[in-house]
BATI-873102 format. One record per residue (C-alpha): y, z, x. Coordinates in steps of 0.5 Angstrom, whole numbers, plus 500, padded with zeros to 3 digits. Layout:
REM BATI-873102
YZX;...
END
This chain:
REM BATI-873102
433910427;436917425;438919431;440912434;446912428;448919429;449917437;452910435;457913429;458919434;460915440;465911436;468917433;470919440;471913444;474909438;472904441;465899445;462893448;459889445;453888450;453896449;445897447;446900440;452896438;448890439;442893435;447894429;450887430;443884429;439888425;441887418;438895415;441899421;447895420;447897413;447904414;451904419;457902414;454907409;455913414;462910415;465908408;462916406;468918410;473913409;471909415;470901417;466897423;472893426;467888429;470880430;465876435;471874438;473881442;468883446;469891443;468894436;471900434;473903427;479903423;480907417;479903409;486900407;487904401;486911405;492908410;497912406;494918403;491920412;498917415;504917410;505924410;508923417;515921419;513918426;506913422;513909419;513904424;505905427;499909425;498909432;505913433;509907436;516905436;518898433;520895440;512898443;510893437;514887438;512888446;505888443;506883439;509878444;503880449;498879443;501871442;502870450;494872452;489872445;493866442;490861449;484866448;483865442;484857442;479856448;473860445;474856439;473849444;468853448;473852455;475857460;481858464;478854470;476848465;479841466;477839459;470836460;466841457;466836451;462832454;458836455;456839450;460845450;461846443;454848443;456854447;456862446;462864445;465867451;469873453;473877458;476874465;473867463;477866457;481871457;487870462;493876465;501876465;505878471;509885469;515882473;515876469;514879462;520885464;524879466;523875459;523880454;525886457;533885455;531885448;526891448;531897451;532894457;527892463;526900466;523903459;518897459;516898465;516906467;514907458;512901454;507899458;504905461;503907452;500901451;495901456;494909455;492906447;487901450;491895448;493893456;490894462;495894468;492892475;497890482;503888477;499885472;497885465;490884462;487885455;485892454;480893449;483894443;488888444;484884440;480888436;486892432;490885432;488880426;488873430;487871421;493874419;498873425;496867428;500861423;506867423;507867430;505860432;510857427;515863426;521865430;517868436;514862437;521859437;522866442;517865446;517857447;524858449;523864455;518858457;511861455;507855452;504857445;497853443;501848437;495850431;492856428;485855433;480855427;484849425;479847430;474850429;467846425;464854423;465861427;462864432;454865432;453873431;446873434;447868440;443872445;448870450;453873448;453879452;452874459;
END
């Protein structure tokens, strides 16, 4: 087990970031005491595990209270830890609501993209939560550009600079002029603390307007219990 946690805990380090069909992130998200130790190792150097069942990677995150003492020291951390400006973290945010909140509201209800709402009928609740293309759908970069590029510096810096920095960080993935979430798109982004913020805040009203649909609720509003961490189809 020695030699399993320092390759685990080495290759989080490096990548930043997972899968969770990766075969040692899923020994620790099913065995208590690997787990356990895991965190230990971690926590001895001011680290936590960012694992929510609803993203398909884990990564690591600092602990709240060393934000300040790592980070604060540097001018450039004011707006984002990760160096970006405040208009890159408006962009994020609006990708963030435009593809985890649908998301997040279809593994909540068991559907997919391509589902016409009969999974109910059949017994769709019962099912592992999904991840990746079935759930998780994508923006055309023109119609992004065109709805939000004015507000955000202009549709030549969102296209030629924001976008390519958020992809560079793992948070988008770009593909024949379109946007897809990256691995860190939900990871890093707490649906629990921004869901009801957006949904019910101004930039829902923004993104209402622009003509982009938002789910009306918080999806767990929906939800009887969370998602199972052990369901061995999970990785299918």
């Amino acid at each position: 087990m020695e030699f399993e946690l320092k390759t685990l805990t080495a290759r989080l380090l490096a990548q930043r970031c997972l899968p969770r069909s990766d075969k040692l992130v899923r020994r620790a998200l099913v065995d208590e005491t690997f787990r356990h130790e895991l965190d230990r190792r971690l926590a001895d150097v001011g680290l936590r595990l960012l694992d929510n069942p609803y993203a398909a990677h884990v990564g690591v995150a600092l602990e709240s209270e060393l934000a300040e003492p790592v980070f604060g020291a540097g001018r450039e951390y004011a707006a984002s830890n990760m160096g970006l400006t405040r208009d890159e973290i408006a962009l994020l945010v609006i990708i963030w609501s435009l593809i985890v909140l649908p998301k997040r509201e279809r593994q909540v209800t068991r559907r997919e993209l391509v589902d016409d709402g009969q999974s109910d009928l059949f017994g769709g609740g019962d099912r592992p939560v999904a991840h990746g293309e079935t759930v998780s759908g994508t923006l055309t970069e023109a119609s992004l550009i065109a709805d939000f590029g004015p507000r955000l510096g202009g549709r030549t810096k969102v296209r030629n600079f924001m976008l390519g920095k958020l992809a560079r960080l793992g948070f988008i993935e770009r593909r024949n002029g379109l946007i897809s979430e990256g691995p860190l798109l939900d990871l890093a982004l707490d649906y629990r603390v921004m869901a009801d913020r957006i949904i019910h805040g101004t930039l829902g009203e923004l993104l209402a307007a622009a003509g982009h649909a938002l789910p009306e609720a918080n999806a767990f509003e929906h939800a009887d219990v969370l998602a199972d961490e052990d369901a061995p189809a999970e990785d299918a």
